[in-house]
N, C-alpha and C positions, 0 to 999 in steps of 0.2 A: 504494500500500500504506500501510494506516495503523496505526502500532504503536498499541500502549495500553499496554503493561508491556515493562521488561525488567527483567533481572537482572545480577548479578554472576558472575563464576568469578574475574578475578586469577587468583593464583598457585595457589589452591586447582581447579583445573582440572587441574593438571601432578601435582595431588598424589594427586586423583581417577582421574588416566590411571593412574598407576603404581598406586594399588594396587586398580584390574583388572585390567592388565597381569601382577601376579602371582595373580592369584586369591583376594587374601587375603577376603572377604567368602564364597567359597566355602568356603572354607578353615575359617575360624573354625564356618560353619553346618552342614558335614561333624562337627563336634567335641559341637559344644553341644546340650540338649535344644531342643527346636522350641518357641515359646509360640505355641500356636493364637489365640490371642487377639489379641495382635501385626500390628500392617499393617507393621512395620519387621523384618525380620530381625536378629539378632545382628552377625550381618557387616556389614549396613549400620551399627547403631547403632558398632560400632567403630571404621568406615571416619569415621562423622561426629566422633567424639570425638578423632579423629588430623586432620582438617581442620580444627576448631576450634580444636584446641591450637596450629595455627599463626594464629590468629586474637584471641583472646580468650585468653590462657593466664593470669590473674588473675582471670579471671572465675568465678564461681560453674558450676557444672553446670545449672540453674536458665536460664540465662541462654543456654544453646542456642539455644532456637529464635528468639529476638531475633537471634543472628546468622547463622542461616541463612534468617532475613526477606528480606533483601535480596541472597542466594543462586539460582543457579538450580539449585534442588534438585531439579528433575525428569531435568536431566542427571548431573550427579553420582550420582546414588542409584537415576534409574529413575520413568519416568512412574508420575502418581498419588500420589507420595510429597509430601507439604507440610512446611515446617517446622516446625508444630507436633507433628509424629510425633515428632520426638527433644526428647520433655521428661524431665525429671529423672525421672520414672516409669521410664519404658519405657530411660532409661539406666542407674538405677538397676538395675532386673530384668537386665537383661545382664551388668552388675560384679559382679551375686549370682552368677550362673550361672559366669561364669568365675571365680571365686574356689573354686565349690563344683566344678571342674572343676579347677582347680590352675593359679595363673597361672602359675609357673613350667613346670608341664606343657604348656599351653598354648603359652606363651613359644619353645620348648625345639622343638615338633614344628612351628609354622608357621617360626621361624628356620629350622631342617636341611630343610624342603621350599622354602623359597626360595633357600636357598645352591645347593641341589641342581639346581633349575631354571635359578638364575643361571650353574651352572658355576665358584660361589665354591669356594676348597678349605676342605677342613674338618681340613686332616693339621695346622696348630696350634691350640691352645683357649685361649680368657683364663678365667681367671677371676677374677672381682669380689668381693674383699677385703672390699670397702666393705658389704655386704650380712651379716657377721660381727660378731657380737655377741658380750662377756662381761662376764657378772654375777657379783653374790658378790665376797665378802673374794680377793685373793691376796696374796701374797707382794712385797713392795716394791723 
């Protein structure tokens, strides 16, 4: 047998398992409008943006498919898919879409369907402080 190419997974394999193991790329394409256009779904482009950030997390969005270069992108994401599908384009259009979809909306319905499915409890809530704003003159 004679190779000609391989690729990488590392750790981004484990990260790849889990989140098919939850659904989340079904998940997120259940929500969002469909771009026919698109050879990448939503879900996938998300799924790549969450394995990057363990990769390249100073790096530009720009800078995707440099490191999904030497990635086996065809496991991760599904025969036929190349690294050059997630450019700053086609990433860009997904950050519109879930913005003009509400990421907090977003945020909020794939978190309580994976608690749900983990069997995580949900009888306590945090909430994040840190995400509160005030402006204007007050009182000293």
């Amino acid at each position: 047998m004679e190779i000609t190419d391989s690729k990488s997974l590392d750790h981004h394999g484990l990260v790849g398992g889990i989140i098919a193991d939850l659904g989340l790329q079904t998940l997120i394409d259940n929500r969002l409008p469909k771009d026919s256009r698109a050879k990448i779904s939503d879900g996938q482009a998300v799924s790549a943006m969450l394995i990057n950030s363990l990769g390249f997390t100073s790096r530009p969005l720009s800078l995707t498919p440099h490191f999904f270069a030497s990635k086996a992108v065809d496991v991760l994401f599904g025969e036929g898919v190349e690294a050059g599908d997630f450019n700053r384009h086609r990433l860009g259009r997904c950050l519109d879409r879930i913005y003009a979809y509400g990421c907090d909306k977003l945020f909020s319905e794939l978190a309580h369907h994976m608690c749900s499915s983990e069997g995580i409890s949900k009888q306590f809530i945090s909430l994040d402080t840190t995400s509160f704003k005030v402006t204007g003159a007050y009182d000293a």
